[in-house]
MARKOLDREN-85346 format. One record per residue (C-alpha): residue in one letter; y, x, z. Coordinates in steps of 0.1 Angstrom, whole numbers, padded with zeros to 4 digits, always signed. Each point is the difference from the previous one (the first is absolute). Layout:
<atoms>
aYXZ/...
</atoms>
This chain:
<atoms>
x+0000+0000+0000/x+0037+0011-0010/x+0022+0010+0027/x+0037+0001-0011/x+0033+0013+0014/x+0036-0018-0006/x+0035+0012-0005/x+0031-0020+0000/x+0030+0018-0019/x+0035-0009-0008/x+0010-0006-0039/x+0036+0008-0004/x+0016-0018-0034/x+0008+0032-0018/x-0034+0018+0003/x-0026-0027+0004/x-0027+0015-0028/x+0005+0037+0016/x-0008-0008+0033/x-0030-0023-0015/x-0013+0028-0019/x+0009+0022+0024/x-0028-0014+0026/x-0022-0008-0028/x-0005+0037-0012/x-0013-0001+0042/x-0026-0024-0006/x+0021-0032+0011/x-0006-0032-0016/x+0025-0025+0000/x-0007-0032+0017/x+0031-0022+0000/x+0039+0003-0001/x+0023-0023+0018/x+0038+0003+0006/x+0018+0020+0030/x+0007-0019+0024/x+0036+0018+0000/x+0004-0007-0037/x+0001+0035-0013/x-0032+0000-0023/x-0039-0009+0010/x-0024+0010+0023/x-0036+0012-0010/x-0031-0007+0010/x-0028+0029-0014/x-0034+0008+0010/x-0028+0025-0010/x-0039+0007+0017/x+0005+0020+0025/x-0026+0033-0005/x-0030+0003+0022/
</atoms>
């Protein structure tokens, strides 16, 4: 059975994609964006299997 780790990260509005890629090259999948709560951008949600 799959044991995952999760990672919550802001988004700012100028450099969403980087920061999205930026994790991703670290083996973060992307789960779901929603919006700050402050309204300065989005919030995401990432996960990845966390090694034995």
């Amino acid at each position: 059975m799959s044991k995952w780790e999760y990672f919550i990260t802001p988004l700012p509005l100028h450099t969403p994609g980087a920061v999205l890629n930026m994790h991703g090259e670290e083996g973060w999948e992307l789960v779901q964006i929603t919006p700050a709560p402050n309204g300065t951008g989005a919030v995401a949600y990432m996960k990845r299997e966390k090694s034995q």
